[in-house]
C-alpha positions, -999 to +999 in steps of 0.1 A: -638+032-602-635+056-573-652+080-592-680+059-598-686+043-563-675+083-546-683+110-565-710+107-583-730+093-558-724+128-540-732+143-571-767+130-572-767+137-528-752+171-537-782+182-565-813+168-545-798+186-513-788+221-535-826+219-547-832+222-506-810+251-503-784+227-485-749+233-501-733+209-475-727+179-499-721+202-530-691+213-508-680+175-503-681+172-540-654+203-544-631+185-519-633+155-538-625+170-571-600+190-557-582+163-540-585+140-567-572+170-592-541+168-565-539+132-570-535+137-601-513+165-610-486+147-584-492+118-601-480+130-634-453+157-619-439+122-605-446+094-624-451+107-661-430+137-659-404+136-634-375+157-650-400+182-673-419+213-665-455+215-673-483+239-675-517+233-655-547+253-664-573+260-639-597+283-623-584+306-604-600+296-570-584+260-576-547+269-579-544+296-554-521+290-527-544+298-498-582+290-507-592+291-468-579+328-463-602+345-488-626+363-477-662+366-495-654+331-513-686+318-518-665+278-512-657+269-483-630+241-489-594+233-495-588+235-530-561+222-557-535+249-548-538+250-507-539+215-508-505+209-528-473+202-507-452+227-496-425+215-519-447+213-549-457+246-545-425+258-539-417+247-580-452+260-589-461+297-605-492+308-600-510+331-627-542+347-617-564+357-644-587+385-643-616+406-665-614+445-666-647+445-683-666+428-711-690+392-707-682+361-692-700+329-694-711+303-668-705+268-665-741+267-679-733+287-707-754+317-692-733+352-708-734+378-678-715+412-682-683+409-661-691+434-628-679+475-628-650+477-615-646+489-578-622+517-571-592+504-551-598+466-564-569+443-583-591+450-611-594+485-607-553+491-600-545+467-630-564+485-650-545+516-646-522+507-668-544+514-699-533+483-719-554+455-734-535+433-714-513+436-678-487+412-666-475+416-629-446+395-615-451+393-579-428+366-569-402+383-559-413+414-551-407+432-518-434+456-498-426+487-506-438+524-516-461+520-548-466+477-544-479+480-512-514+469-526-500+434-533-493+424-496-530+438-481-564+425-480-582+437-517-614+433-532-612+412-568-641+398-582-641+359-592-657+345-620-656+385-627-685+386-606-681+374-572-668+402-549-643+382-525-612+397-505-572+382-499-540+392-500-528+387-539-494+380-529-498+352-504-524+340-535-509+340-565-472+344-581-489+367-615-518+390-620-529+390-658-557+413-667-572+412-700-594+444-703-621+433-721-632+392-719-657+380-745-674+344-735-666+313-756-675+305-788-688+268-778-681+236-804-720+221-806 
C-alpha cells in the first residue's frame, strides 16, 4: 500500500518536474526505492532466510558501499549498499561489473556504444589483462607496489558511459570486466 499512497505519487511529481528540468523529486524517488530495496533485502536475510546465503543482483551504483563518495555520479542519494548496516555489510561481497567495450542498452531500451576507454581508468587497467573476462579479488588485499590503483581516486564509467570517480576498494569487494557487452535480447 505504501507503494501506492508514496511512490508513485512521486513518480508522477518526479516526471512533470523532470519535464521542467527539476531532478529534485526524481532524486526522492531513488531514496525511496533504495530504502525500500533495504527494507527488503533485511527483510528476507532475516525473516525468510536467516541461516542461508543468498545472491542479490543489482546495478552497480545500488550495492556500492559508499554511493555519497563518488565523484561525477550523476545521483545524489544514499543508495541500497551505503544504506545497509554496518553488520550487513560486513557479510556482504560486493561485485562490480564493468564493459571494456561493445553496446549497452538503456532502461528505455535505447542501444549506445559502451564509451572508449580512458587510459588510467578501472576499465582501462582491467583490460590489461587481455582476456574476455577479468576477476579481481580485492577484499583482502593490502596497498602495495602494483595494486596501488585499487586504494585511489579512478575514473570508471557507469552504465559504461557515465564518467564518475571513487576509490574501488572502499566501493566494491570484486571488479569483473567483461570485454565486450552486447545489449539484451528483450522477451516482447
Amino acid at each position: 500500500m505504501q507503494v501506492v499512497e508514496e511512490y508513485i505519487e512521486l513518480t508522477i511529481q518526479s516526471n512533470i518536474e523532470l519535464q521542467e528540468n527539476n531532478p529534485a523529486t526524481f532524486y526522492k524517488t531513488m531514496e525511496w526505492r533504495d530504502k525500500a530495496m533495504l527494507e527488503n533485502l533485511l527483510w528476507l536475510a532475516h525473516e525468510v532466510y536467516p541461516n542461508e546465503k543468498f545472491i542479490v543482483w543489482a546495478h552497480n551504483d545500488h550495492i556500492r558501499k559508499a554511493h555519497s563518495k563518488v565523484m561525477g555520479s550523476p545521483y545524489p542519494v544514499k543508495m541500497l549498499g551505503e544504506l545497509l548496516p554496518e553488520e550487513e555489510k560486513k557479510l556482504s561481497y560486493v561485485i562490480r561489473l564493468y564493459m571494456g567495450g561493445g553496446e549497452l542498452s538503456t532502461n528505455d531500451r535505447m542501444v549506445l556504444p559502451v564509451s572508449p576507454l580512458e587510459k588510467g581508468s578501472i576499465e582501462d587497467i582491467l583490460s590489461a589483462v587481455n582476456t574476455a573476462y577479468t576477476f579481481i579479488d580485492m577484499r583482502y588485499c593490502q596497498n602495495e607496489r602494483g595494486n596501488s590503483w585499487m586504494f585511489e581516486p579512478r575514473l570508471a564509467y557507469s552504465w559504461g558511459i557515465i564518467p564518475e570517480s571513487f576509490v574501488p576498494r572502499e566501493q566494491y569487494d570484486v571488479l569483473l570486466l567483461i570485454d565486450q557487452a552486447s545489449p539484451p535480447t528483450y522477451i516482447e
